[in-house]
N, C-alpha and C positions, 0 to 999 in steps of 0.2 A: 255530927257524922252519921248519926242513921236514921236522920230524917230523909238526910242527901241520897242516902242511900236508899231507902222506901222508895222518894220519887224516882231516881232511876233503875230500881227493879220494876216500877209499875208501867215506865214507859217502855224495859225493852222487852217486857212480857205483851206489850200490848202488838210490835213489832214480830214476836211468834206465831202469835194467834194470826196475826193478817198473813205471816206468811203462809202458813198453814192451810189458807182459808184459799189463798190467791195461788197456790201449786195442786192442789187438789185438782183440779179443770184440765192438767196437761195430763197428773197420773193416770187419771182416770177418763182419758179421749175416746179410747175404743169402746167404753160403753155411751156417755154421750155421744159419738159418732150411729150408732145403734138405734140409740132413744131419738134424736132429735131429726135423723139424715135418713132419708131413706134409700133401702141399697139399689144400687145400680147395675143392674147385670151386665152390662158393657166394660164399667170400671169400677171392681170391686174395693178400690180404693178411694176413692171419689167422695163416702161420708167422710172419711177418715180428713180429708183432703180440708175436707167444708168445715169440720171440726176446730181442725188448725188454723186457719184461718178465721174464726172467733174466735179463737186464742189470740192471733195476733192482735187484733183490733181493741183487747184492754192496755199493750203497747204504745196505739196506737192514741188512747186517749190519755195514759199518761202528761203530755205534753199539756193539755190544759188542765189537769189538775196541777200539776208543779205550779204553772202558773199561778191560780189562784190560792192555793196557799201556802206557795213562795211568800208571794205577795205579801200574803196576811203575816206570814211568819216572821217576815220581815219590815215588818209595821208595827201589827199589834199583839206579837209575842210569839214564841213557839208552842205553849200551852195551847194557846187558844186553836191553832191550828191541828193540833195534835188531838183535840178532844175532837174538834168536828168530821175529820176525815175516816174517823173509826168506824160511824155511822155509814157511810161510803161502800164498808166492806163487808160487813158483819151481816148487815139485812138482804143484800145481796145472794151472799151465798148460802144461807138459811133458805132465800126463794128458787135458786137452781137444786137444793136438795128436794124441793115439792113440784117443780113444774109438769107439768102433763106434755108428753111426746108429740112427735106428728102424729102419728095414730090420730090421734085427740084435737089437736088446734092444730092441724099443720102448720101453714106458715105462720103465724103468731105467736108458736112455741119459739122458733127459731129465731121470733123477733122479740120475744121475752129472754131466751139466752145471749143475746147480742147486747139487749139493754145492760142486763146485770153485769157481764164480763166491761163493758162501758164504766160501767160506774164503781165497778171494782179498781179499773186501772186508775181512772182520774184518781181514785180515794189513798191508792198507794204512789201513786204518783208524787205525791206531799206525803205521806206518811214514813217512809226507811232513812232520807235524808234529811227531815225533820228528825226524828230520834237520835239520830248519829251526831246530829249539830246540836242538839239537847245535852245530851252525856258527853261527849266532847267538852261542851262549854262549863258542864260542871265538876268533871274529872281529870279533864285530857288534857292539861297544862305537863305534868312532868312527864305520862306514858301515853300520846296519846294512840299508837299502835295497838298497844295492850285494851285502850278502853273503847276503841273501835270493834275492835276484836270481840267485844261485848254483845254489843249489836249484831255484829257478822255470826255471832253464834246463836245469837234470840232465832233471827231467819232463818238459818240451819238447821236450829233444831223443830221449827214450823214445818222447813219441808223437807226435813225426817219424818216428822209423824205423818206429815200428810204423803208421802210414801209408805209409810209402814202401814199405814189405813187401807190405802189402795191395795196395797200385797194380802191384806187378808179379807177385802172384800172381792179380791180377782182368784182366789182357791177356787177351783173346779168343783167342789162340794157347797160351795155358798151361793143362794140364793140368788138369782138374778139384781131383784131390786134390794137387793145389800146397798148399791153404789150410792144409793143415798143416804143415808146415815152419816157418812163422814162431811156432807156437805150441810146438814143440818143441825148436828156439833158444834161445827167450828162455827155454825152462826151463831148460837146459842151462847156458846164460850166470848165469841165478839163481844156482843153485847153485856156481858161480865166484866169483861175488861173497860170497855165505856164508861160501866158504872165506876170504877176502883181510879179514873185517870181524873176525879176529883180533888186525889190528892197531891196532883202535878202542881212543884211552885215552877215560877219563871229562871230562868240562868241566871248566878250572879254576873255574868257577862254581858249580857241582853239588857239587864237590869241598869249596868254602868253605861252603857250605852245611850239607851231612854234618857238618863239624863243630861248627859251632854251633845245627845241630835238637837239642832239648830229647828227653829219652831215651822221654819219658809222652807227646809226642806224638798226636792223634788222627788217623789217618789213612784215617778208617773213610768209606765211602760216604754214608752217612749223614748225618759232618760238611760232609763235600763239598757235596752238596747244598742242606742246607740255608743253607749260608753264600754259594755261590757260583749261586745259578739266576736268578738276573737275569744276572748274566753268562752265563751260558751263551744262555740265549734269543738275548744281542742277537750273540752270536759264532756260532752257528746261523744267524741271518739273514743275516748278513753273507759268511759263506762257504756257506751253501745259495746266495744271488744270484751269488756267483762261481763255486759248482760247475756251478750250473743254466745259467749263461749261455755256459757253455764248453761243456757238453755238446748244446746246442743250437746254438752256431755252428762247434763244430769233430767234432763226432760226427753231431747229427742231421741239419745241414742238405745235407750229403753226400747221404745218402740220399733224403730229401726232392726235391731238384734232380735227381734222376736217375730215380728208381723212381718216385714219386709225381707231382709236375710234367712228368717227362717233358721238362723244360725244356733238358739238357746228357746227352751220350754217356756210360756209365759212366766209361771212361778219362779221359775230358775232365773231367769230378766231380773223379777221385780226383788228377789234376794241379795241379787248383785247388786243393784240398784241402790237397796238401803245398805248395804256395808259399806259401800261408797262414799254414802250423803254420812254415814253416821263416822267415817274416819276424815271426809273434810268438814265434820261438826267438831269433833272431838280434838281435832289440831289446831283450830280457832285459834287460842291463846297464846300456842308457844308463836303460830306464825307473826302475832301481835307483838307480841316480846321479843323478836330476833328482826323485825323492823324499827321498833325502838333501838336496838342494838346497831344494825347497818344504817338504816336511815330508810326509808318509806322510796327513797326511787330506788336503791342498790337492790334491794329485796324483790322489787318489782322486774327489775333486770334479766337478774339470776334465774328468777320462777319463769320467766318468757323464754329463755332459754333452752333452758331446761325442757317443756314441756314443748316447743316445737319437733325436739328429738325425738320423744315420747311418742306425740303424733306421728310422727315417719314412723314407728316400731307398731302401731296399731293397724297404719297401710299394709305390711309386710305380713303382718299375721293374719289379717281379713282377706287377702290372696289365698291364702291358703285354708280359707274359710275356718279359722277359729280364731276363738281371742281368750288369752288366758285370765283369768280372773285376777292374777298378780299383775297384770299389766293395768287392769280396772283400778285398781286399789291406790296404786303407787301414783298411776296421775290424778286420782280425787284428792290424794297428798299435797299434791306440788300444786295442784288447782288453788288450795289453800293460799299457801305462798305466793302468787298471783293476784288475788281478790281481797286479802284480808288488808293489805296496805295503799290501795288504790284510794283513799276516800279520804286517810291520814294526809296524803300527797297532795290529796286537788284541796283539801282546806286548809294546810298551809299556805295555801295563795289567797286564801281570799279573806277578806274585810269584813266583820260583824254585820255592817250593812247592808250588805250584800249577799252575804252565803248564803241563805235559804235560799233565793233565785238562783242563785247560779250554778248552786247546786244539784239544786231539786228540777230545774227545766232543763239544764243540760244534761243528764241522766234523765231524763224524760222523752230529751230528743236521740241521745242515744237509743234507749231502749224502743222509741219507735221506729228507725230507720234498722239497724242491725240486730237490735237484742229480739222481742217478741217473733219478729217475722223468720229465725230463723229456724226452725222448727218444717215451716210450710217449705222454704226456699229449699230447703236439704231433701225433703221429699219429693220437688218438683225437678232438682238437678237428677237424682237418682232413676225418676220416672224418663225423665227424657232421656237418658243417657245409660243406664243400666250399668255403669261402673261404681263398682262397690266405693271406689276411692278418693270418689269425686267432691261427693260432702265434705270430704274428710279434710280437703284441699281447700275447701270454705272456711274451714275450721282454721287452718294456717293464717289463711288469709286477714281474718279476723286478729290473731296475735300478733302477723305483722302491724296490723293498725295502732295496735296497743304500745308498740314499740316508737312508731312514727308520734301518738299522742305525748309520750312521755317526752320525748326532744323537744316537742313543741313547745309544753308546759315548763320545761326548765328552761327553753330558750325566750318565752316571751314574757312569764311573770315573774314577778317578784315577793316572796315572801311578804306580807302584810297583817297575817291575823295574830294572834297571841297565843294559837293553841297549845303550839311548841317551844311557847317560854319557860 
C-alpha cells in the first residue's frame, strides 16, 4: 500500500509542476506582451492580442502530442509515456524564463516563444490524462470521483502557485524583470520531478491487459479512427466546454477586469484571482466524493445548472460596472462541481485499450478548437463589439455545449471499462 502510494504521489506531483509551468504564460501575458510585442500606437491592444494568440497555439498543438502518446500509452504502457512528456515541458519553460525580447532578436524571439509554448502543449497534451488514467487504474475501482479529484487538485494547486507567483511578481514595487524567475523555477522544479518519475510502476490494470492482448493486434491510427470518431467528437465537446470555460473564468477574466474594463487595480485582480483558484483547489475532494455519491453525470448536471444562473448574475452586475467579489468566489465553487467529475464520466465509457487515445486526443481536440483560443476570441468579441456582455454570452454558450456532450455520451456509449467496478 505505500509503494502504490509513492507511485501515485510522484505522478500527481509531476502533474503540479506541469501545470504550474504550463499557466504561468497566461498570468503573466501583459508582461510577455511587453517583452516579446512591440507597442502599437494605433492599437494599444494589439501585443496583448499577439500574446494570446501564442497562448492559443500550445492548444493548438496539443492534438499531436495526445496523439503520440496516446499512442505510446496505449501500447507500451503509461509509464513510459509519462516519463518522456515531462521533458516536453519542463526545458521549455526554464528557456521562456531566459529568452531575449524583441529589443534583441526581434523576430526570432517571437519564434523562440512560439516554439516553446509548441512543445509545451504537445508535452501536456499526453501528460493530465495520462496521470488521470494512471491513478484511476490504480485507485479508482471503488471512488473513483474522489481519486480523480486527486489529480484535478495536483493542477489546481500548479495554477495556484503559478498565480500566486504572478501576484507578487506583478506588485508595483517589484522589479520589472521579476517575471522571470517564476518561469525559470518551474523549469528547474520540472526537471526534479523527471528525475523522481523513476519510481513509476505500470498499472495493475494495464499490466492484466498486456497480457491477454492478442499478438496480431491492430493498433494502427487508422483502426482507431475509424472505430472510435463518434467518441472522440462527443469527448472533444465535453472537455473543449471544460477547457474553454476554465480558461475564461480563471485566465481571461483576470485580465479582462483589469486591463480592459478597468473595473479593479492590477493587484486587487490578481488577489481575487488566487482566492478563487485556491477555493476551486481546496474543494477538489469533497466535489470528488459527492460524484461518487450522485454518480459523475447527476453532478455534472446540477453544476451546469447552476452556474449558467450564476453567469446571468455576473451580466447584471458588470451593467452596472462592478462585480462583487462573493459573486467570484461562490462560482470558482461550483466551477469545481462541473470540472472535477467530467473525466470519472468519459472513462467510464471507455476500454483499457483504448482510453489513453481517446482520452488524451479528444481533450486535445477539444482544448484546440474551444478551450486555449478562448481567451483571444473574448477579446476579439469585446474589441469589435464593445459590449461588456458579450464574452460572457460565449461563456454560456460553451456550458450549453457541455450539456449537449453529456446526452450524447450517455446516448451513444456504453459503460465498458472497470474503473467503477
Amino acid at each position: 500500500m505505500a509503494k502504490k502510494s509513492k507511485v501515485i504521489i510522484v505522478a500527481i506531483l509531476g502533474t503540479l509542476l506541469e501545470y504550474y509551468d504550463y499557466a504561468l504564460y497566461g498570468f503573466l501575458a501583459i508582461f510577455l506582451a511587453e517583452h516579446f510585442f512591440p507597442a502599437q500606437a494605433a492599437d494599444s491592444n494589439l501585443p496583448l492580442i499577439q500574446t494570446w494568440m501564442i497562448f492559443a497555439t500550445a492548444s493548438l498543438a496539443k492534438p499531436l502530442g495526445a496523439l503520440l502518446f496516446g499512442h505510446l500509452g496505449d501500447t507500451q504502457g503509461r509509464v513510459k509515456s509519462l516519463r518522456i512528456n515531462m521533458w516536453g515541458i519542463a526545458l521549455p519553460t526554464a528557456l521562456i524564463g531566459i529568452l531575449p525580447g524583441y529589443g534583441s532578436m526581434g523576430l526570432w524571439a517571437i519564434a523562440a516563444l512560439l516554439l516553446c509554448r509548441i512543445l509545451q502543449g504537445m508535452s501536456l497534451g499526453g501528460e493530465y490524462d495520462g496521470v488521470t488514467i494512471y491513478v484511476l487504474e490504480h485507485v479508482g475501482k471503488k471512488h473513483p470521483g474522489f481519486a480523480n479529484s486527486l489529480v484535478c487538485l495536483a493542477s489546481s494547486l500548479g495554477i495556484c502557485l503559478a498565480a500566486f507567483a504572478a501576484s507578487l511578481v506583478s506588485q508595483s514595487h517589484a522589479p520589472h524583470i521579476y517575471w522571470r524567475l517564476p518561469f525559470i523555477l518551474g523549469g528547474l522544479f520540472g526537471l526534479g520531478v523527471l528525475w523522481s518519475r523513476r519510481y513509476l510502476e505500470e498499472t495493475p490494470e494495464f499490466s492484466a491487459y498486456q497480457k491477454q492482448r492478442p499478438q496480431k493486434m491492430d493498433d494502427s491510427f487508422r483502426v482507431f479512427f475509424k472505430t472510435q470518431w463518434r467518441s472522440l467528437g462527443w469527448v472533444a465537446l465535453l472537455c473543449g466546454a471544460v477547457g474553454g470555460s476554465y480558461h475564461f473564468y480563471f485566465v481571461f477574466l483576470n485580465t479582462y477586469l483589469h486591463s480592459i474594463l478597468k473595473i479593479l487595480p492590477m493587484d486587487v485582480a490578481a488577489r481575487h484571482l488566487f482566492v478563487s483558484l485556491l477555493i476551486y483547489t481546496l474543494f477538489g475532494p469533497l466535489a470528488g466524493w459527492l460524484s461518487d455519491k450522485l454518480g459523475a453525470q447527476k453532478t455534472l448536471l446540477y453544476a451546469l445548472a447552476t452556474l449558467t444562473l450564476l453567469i446571468g448574475i455576473h451580466v447584471v452586475c458588470l451593467s452596472n460596472h462592478f462585480l462583487p467579489p462573493s459573486l467570484l468566489y461562490v462560482t470558482a465553487l461550483v466551477f469545481t462541481f462541473f470540472h472535477i467529475p467530467g473525466n470519472v464520466f468519459l472513462l467510464q465509457h471507455m476500454p483499457v485499450d483504448i482510453r489513453y487515445r481517446c482520452l488524451s486526443l479528444g481533450h486535445a481536440l477539444g482544448s484546440a478548437v474551444l478551450s486555449g483560443s478562448t481567451p483571444v476570441l473574448c477579446l476579439f468579441i469585446w474589441q469589435n463589439s464593445q459590449q461588456t456582455a458579450l464574452p460572457f454570452l460565449y461563456l454560456i454558450m460553451l456550458l450549453l455545449l457541455a450539456f449537449l456532450a453529456i446526452w450524447g455520451l450517455s446516448k451513444k456509449l456504453k459503460c465498458t471499462c472497470s474503473i467503477s467496478d
